[in-house]
N, C-alpha and C positions, 0 to 999 in steps of 0.2 A: 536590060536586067540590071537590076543593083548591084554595085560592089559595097557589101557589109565588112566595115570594121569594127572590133571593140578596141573600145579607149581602156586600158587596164592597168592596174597595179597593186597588190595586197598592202601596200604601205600607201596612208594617205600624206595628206600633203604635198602630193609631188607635181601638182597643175594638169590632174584629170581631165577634169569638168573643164579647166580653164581652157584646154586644145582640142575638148569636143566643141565648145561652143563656139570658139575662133576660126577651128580648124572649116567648120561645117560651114560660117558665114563666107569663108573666101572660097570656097569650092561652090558656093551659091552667085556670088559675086563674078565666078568665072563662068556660069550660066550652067552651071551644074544642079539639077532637081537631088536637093538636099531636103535626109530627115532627119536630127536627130532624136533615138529615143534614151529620154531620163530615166535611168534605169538603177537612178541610186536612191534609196529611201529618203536623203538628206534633202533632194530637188532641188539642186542647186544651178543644175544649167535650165529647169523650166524656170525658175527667180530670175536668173542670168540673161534670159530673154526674155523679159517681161510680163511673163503668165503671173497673173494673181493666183495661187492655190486656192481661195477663196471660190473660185469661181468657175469650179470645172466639176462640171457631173459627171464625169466619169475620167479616169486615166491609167494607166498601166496595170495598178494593182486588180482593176476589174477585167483588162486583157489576160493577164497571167491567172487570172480567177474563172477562167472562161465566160463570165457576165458580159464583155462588151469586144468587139471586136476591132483593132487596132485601127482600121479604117474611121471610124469612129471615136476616136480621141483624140487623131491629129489637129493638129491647131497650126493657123499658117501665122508665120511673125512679121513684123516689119519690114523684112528683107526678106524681097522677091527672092524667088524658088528656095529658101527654106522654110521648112517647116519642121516641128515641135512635136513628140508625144508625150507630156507631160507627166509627172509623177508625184504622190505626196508620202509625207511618211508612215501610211496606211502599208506602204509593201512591202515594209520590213517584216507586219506580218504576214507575210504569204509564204516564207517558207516554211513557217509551224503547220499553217493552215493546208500546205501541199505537202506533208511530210510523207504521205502515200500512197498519195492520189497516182493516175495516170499519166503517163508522158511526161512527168514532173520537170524532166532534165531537157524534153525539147520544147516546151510550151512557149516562148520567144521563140524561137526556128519558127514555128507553125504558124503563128504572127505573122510573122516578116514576110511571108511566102505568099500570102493577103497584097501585099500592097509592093512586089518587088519590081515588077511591073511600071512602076508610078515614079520611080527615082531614080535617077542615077549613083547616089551614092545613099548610106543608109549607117549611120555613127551610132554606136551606141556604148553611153557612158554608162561604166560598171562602177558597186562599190569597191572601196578599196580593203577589201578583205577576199578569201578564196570563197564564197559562199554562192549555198543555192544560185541566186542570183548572176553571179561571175562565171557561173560554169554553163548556164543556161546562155548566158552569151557569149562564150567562147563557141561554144555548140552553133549557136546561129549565125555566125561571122565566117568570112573566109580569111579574114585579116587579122592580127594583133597588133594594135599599136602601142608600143610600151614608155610612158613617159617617166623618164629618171631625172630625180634631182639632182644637183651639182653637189650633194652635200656629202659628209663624211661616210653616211650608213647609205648610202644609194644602192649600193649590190644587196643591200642585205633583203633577203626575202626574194630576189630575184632566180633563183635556184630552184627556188620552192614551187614557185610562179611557171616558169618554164617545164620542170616535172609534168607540173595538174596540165600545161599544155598537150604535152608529150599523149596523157595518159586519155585525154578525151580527143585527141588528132585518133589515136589507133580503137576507142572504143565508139567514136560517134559523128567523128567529123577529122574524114582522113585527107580532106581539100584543107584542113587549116593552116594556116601559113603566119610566118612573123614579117608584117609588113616592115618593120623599123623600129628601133630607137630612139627615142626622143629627150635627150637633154634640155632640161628648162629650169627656170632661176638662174641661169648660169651669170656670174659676172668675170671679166677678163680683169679686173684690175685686183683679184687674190688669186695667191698660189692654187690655193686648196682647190676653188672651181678647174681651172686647168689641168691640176694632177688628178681629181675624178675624173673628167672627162677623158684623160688619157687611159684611165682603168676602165672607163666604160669600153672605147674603141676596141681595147686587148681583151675585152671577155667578146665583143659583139663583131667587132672588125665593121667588116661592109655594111652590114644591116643598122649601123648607125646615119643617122638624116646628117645630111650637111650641113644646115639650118640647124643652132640651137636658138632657144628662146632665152635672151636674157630678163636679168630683176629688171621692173619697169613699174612704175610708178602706174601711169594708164593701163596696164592690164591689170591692176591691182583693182582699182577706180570703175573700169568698168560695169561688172555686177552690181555693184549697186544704182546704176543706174537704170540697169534692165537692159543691158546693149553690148553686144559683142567690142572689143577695144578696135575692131576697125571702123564703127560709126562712130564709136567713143571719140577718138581721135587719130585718124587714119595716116597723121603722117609719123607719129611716134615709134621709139624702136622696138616694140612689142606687134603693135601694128604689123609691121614692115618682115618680122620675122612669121608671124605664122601667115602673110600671104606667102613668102619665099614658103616653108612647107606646104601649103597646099599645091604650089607647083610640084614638089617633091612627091606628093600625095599621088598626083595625078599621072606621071611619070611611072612609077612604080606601081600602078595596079592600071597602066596601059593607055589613059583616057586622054594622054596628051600626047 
């Protein structure tokens, strides 16, 4: 069976997308049956591995629409045992369109339950806002993964973030759990990055990852090329940092 995490954060900018789609190629790399689903209207981790939007009859928006069923969107990438469920910016409108339809808050849960069977792990990138969307995959995850930037405003919003956790752990999903922490952008040669990271540690302690991601040029570079920065170029310090997390990944939800 799958172990599902959501990638999340109400503040963007913080390298979401960028440690779902890193995170998922080195948990694939390490022969783990990887999905992940694009579940942010922007579709930046389907771009990010090379899905042409262009070219897909169906994807997310018509799974959360009930039109097509998630087994049917997947798409397999370049990189053995991952695979892709693609998104375009059509499912931004789905939460007007679901504003009182049924099952509204589990319809991803319901999804995932299709195809849990088929993975060993199962990623899925939220927007970076508390919406529709973010709640419905908090609801279908047993994991949170929380990525924070090294920057001044990093805590901010994270109070808020943890709350809406709280409140759908006790109203809809009482297995939910915060897999970790994850500091990214970080660079060691400014104060600043250091004294955030030390403010992250004292709000999160232990549930902070070992592994931060530093600023890196090739994680930057990747996406546009349509490729995770470990085929990008696998020996660079971006690279190198989110295979160290996916060890950490695996450790902590048991697989290693």
């Amino acid at each position: 069976m799958a172990t599902v995490i959501c990638i999340t954060n109400q503040k963007g900018g913080v390298g979401k997308t960028t440690t779902a789609v890193n995170l998922g190629y080195f948990l694939a790399k390490d022969k783990f049956k990887t999905l992940i689903i694009d579940f942010d209207p922007q579709g930046n981790a389907t771009s990010g591995l090379g899905v042409d939007k262009q070219d897909m009859a169906n994807s997310m928006t018509e799974v959360i629409a009930g039109r097509a069923q998630l087994s049917g969107v997947i798409l397999s990438t370049k990189t053995k045992n991952l695979d892709i469920a693609p998104t375009t910016p059509q499912l931004a409108n789905t939460e007007v369109e679901l504003a009182n339809a049924d099952r509204r808050f589990v319809r991803l849960r319901d999804a995932i339950q299709t195809v849990m069977r088929d993975y060993d792990y199962i990623i899925i990138d939220s927007p970076p806002s508390l919406s529709f969307l973010t709640v419905n995959g908090m609801i279908a995850a047993e994991y949170l993964l929380l990525p924070v930037q090294t920057e001044f405003y990093a805590l901010e919003g994270v109070a808020q973030l943890l709350e809406s956790m709280k409140l759908v752990k006790k109203a809809s999903n009482p297995n939910l759990k915060l897999l970790g922490v994850l500091a990214t952008m970080y660079d060691k040669r400014t104060t600043l990055s250091a004294q955030v990271l030390e403010e992250v540690k004292k709000y999160f302690k232990t549930k902070v990852f070992e592994t931060t991601i530093p600023r890196n040029v090739r994680v930057a570079e990747a996406p546009s090329h349509g490729t995770p920065v470990g085929s990008y170029d696998k020996f660079s310090k971006g690279a190198k940092a989110y295979k160290a997390l996916a060890r950490e990944v695996e450790e902590r939800t048991g697989k290693k």
